[in-house]
C-alpha positions in Angstrom: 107.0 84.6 97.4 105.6 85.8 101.0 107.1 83.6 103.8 103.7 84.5 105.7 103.2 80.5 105.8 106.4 79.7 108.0 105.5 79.1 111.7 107.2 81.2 114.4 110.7 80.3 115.6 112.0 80.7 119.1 115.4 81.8 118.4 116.0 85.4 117.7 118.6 85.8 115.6 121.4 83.7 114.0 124.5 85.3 115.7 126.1 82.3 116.5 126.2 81.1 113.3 127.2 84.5 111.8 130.1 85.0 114.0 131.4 81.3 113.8 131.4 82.1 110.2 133.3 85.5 110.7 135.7 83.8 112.4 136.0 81.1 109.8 136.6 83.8 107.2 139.4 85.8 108.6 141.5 82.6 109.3 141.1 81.4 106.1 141.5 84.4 104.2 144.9 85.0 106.2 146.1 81.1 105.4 145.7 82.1 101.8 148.6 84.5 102.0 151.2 82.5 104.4 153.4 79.7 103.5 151.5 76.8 104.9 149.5 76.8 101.3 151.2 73.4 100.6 149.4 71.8 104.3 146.3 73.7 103.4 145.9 72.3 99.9 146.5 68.9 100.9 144.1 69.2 103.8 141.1 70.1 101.6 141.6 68.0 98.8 142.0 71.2 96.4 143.7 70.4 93.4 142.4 67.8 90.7 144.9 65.8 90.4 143.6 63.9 88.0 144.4 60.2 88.0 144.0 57.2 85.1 140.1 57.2 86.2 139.1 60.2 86.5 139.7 63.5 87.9 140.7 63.0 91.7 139.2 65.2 94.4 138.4 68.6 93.9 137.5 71.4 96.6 134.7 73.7 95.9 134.3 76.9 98.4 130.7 77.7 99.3 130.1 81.2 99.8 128.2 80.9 103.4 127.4 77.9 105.6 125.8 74.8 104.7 122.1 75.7 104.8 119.6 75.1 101.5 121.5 78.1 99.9 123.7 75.2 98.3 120.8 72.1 97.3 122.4 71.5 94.5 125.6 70.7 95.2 124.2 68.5 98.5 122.3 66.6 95.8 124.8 66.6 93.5 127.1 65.0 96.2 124.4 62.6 97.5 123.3 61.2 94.3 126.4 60.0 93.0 126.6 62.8 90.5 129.9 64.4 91.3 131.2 60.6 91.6 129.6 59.9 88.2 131.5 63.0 86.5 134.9 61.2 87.7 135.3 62.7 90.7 136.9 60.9 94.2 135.5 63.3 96.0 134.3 67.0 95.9 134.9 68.7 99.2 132.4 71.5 100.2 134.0 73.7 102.5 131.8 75.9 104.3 132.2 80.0 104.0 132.2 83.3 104.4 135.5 83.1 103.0 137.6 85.8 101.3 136.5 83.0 98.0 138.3 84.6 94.8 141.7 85.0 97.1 141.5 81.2 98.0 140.3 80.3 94.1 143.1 82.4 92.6 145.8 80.8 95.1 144.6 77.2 94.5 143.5 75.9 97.6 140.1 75.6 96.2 139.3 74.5 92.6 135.8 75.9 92.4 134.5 78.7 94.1 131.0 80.4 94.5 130.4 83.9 94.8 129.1 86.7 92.9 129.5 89.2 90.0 130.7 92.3 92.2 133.1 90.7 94.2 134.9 88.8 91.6 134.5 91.6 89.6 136.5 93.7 91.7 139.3 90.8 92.6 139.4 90.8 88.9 140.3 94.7 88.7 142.0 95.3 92.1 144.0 92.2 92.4 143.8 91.3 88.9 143.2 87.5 90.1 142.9 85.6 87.1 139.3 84.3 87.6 136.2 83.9 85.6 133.2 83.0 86.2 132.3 80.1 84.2 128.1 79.5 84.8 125.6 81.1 88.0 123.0 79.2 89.9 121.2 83.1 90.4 120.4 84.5 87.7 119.0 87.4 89.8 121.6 88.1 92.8 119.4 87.9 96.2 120.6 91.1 98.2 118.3 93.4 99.8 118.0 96.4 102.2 115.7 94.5 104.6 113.7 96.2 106.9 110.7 96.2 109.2 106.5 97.2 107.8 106.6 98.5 111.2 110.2 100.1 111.6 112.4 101.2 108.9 109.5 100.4 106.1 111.9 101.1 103.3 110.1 100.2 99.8 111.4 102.4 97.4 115.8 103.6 97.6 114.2 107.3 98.9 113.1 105.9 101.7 116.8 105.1 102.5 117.2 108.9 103.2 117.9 109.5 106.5 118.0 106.4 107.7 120.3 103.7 110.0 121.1 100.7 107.3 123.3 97.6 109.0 125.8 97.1 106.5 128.7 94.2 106.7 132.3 95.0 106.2 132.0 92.6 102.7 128.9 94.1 101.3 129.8 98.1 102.2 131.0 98.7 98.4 128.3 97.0 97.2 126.1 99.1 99.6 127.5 102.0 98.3 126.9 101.1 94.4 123.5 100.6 95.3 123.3 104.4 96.7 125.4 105.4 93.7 123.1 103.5 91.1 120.1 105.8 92.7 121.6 108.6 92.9 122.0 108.7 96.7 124.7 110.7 98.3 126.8 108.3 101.2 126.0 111.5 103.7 122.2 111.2 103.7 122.2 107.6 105.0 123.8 106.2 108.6 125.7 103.3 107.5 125.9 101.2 111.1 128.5 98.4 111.4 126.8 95.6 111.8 127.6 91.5 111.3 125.1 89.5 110.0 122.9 89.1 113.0 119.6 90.4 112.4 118.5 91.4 116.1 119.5 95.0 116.0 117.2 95.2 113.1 114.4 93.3 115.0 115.1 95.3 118.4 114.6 98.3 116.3 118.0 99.5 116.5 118.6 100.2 112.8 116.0 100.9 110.5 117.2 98.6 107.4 120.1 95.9 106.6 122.3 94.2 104.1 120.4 91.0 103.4 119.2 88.2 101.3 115.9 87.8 100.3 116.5 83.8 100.8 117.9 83.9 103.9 118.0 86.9 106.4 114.7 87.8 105.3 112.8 84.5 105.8 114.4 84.0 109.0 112.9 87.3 110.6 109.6 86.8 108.8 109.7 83.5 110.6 110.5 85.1 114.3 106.8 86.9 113.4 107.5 90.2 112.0 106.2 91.9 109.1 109.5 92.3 106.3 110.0 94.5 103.6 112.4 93.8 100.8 114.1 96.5 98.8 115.6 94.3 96.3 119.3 95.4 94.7 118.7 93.4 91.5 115.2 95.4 91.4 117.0 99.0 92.1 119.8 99.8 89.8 122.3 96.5 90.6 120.9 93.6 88.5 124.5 90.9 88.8 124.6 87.0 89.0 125.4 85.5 92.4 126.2 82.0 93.6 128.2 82.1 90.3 131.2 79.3 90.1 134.4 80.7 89.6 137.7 79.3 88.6 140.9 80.2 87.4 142.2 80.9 83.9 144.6 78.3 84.2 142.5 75.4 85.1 139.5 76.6 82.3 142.6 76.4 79.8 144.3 73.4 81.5 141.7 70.9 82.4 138.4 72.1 80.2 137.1 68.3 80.5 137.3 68.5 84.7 135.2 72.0 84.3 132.9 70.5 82.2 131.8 67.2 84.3 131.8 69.3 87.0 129.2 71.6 85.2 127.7 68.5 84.2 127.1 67.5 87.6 126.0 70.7 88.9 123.6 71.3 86.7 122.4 67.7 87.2 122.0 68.7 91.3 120.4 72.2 90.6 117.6 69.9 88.3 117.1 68.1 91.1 116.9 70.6 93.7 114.8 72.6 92.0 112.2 69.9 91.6 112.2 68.4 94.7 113.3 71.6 97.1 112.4 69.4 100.2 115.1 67.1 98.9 117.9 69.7 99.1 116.5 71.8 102.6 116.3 67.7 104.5 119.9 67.1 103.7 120.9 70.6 104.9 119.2 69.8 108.2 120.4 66.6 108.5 123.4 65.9 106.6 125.6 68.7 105.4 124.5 71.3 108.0 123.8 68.7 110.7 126.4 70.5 112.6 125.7 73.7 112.7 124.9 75.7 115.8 122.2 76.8 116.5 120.6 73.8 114.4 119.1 74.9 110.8 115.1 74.3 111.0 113.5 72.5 108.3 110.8 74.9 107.6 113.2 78.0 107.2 115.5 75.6 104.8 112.3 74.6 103.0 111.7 78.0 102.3 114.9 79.3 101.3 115.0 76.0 98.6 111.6 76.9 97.3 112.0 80.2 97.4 115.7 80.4 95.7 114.4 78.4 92.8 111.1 80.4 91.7 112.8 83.8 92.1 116.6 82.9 91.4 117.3 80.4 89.7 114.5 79.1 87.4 113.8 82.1 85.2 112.5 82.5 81.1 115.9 82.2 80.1 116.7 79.2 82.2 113.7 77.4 80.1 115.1 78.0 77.2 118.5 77.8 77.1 119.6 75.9 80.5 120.3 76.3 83.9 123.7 78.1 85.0 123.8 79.6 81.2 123.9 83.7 81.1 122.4 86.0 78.3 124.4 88.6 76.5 121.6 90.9 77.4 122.3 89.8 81.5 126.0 90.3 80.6 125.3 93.3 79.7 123.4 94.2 82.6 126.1 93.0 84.9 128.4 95.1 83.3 126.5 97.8 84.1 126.3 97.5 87.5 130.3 96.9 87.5 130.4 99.9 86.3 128.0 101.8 89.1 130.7 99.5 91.4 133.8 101.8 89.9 135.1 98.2 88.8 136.5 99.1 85.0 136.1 95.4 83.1 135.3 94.2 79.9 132.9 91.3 79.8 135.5 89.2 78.5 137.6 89.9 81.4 135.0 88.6 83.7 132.8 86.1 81.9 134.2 82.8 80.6 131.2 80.5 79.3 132.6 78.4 76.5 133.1 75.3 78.5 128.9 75.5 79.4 128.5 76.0 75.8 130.1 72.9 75.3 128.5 70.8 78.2 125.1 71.9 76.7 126.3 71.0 72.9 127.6 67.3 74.0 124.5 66.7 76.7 121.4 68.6 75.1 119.0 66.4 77.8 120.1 69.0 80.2 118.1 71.2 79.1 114.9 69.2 79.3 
């Protein structure tokens, strides 16, 4: 979908947010490790402790700040469906976080993230996670780059050039060069955060980005953007996938499941109604954020998520959040381009979706 129909924006770039978030992460992700985990569970409601009603408060760990990336769970939260599964409460907390590490520790029930990075928590912490359903079916990374600058359409065209690349996303970087058969040494990899204005001042040629988000919001400052999409070039994995540990999927299937159930129940929603999910990030869930979100960027990350992400063939026929053997497949795959050495078994867990689909077959209408 072109973003040509966004209006120009007067802020330049989204560094405040970015760094905010930074900062966000690298406290968290050392809290996960120190002995305060007691304080810290407590504090975000993790743990489903289950009481005679239902299933207590859960926390579920975004995987970036509150913008329309996450419509369904804000409608899933605002519609009563979380509360209608059983849940007190479901606390969002707001990321980039180091996600599998809080998951696998428990101060977080749920998690969102994606197939490389849980992947390789999997095989280099061996942190007992699985993912259990995605919202993407298509993961939304992209070398973005300039029509008038870096013009990068094709992974040759990433030959001799500066790319932006984030701390996080540098392996995954580097298994898109290795799925293309580009050596490390014919492209600059720049340090970069996730602000987009060295890219706009034309101070790299590409950057790490998603499609939904980094891209829409430099289209919208009035430049001409070029995607080269990773799911299109050699690295097809699910993103925005919820993760959980191997303990709770054993311990508390029927808590997985109504939170499935509600999930899927938000993403419905969202999907049909994407102004829905973009007004209550503006105005609700990321009403604090600074610089403010804008309404027509969050429109078009909800619209655009859902016609390129999330609904997909597969989707229509067998449900939202469910995952084909042959996308399995494909995932592993790109694990493998990623030097991560899993079976699917080892990352994939879907029998509890099976069974939300089996006992509510309306879902899939």
């Amino acid at each position: 979908m072109s973003p040509s129909h966004l209006r120009p924006v007067r802020r330049r770039h989204s560094a405040a947010v970015r760094l905010a978030a930074v900062a966000a992460a690298a406290a968290l992700a050392l809290s996960a490790c120190g002995d305060d985990a007691e304080d810290t569970e407590e504090d975000t409601g993790s743990g489903s402790d289950s009481s005679s009603e239902g299933f207590g408060s859960i926390a579920v760990q975004l995987s970036w700040i509150k913008n329309a990336e996450f419509a369904g769970e804000f409608i899933a939260d605002d519609s009563g469906y979380y509360a209608d599964a059983g849940f007190d409460s479901v606390e969002l907390l707001a990321g980039p976080v180091a996600t599998e590490e809080l998951v696998a520790t428990g101060k977080a029930d749920f998690g969102l993230s994606n197939a490389i990075s849980t992947g390789a928590a999997i095989a280099n912490s061996d942190f007992p996670l699985k993912i259990i359903g995605t919202t993407y079916q298509k993961n939304p990374f992209s070398i973005l780059s300039l029509a008038d600058g870096g013009n990068i359409q094709t992974p040759e065209d990433l030959v001799g050039k500066k790319i932006g690349v984030q701390d996080p996303n540098l392996s995954l970087f580097n298994a898109l060069l290795a799925a293309n058969g580009i050596s490390p040494d014919d492209v600059e990899i720049v340090p970069n955060g996730f602000d987009v204005a060295p890219l706009e001042d034309g101070q790299i040629d590409g950057l790490v980005a998603y499609v939904t988000n980094e891209s829409l919001l430099v289209a919208g400052h009035g430049f001409d953007t070029v995607d080269l999409a990773f799911a299109d070039n050699g690295l097809p994995f699910v993103a925005e996938s919820v993760i959980a540990t191997d303990e709770t999927i054993e311990n508390e299937p029927e808590m997985v499941k109504a939170f499935l159930k509600a999930e899927i129940q938000g993403w419905k929603d969202a999907c049909a109604d994407p102004a829905a999910g973009a007004t209550l990030a503006v105005e609700k869930y990321g009403v604090d954020i600074d610089p403010p979100l804008e309404q027509d960027k969050e429109l078009a990350q909800a619209e655009q998520q859902c016609d390129l992400l999330v609904n997909t063939e597969e989707t229509a026929a067998n449900g939202l959040f469910t995952i084909s053997d042959a996308m399995i497949e494909d995932n592993m795959a790109s694990l493998a381009a990623s030097d991560l050495d899993l079976e699917a078994d080892d990352l994939f867990d879907l029998s509890l979706l099976e069974e939300v689909y089996e006992e509510n077959p309306d879902l899939k209408e």
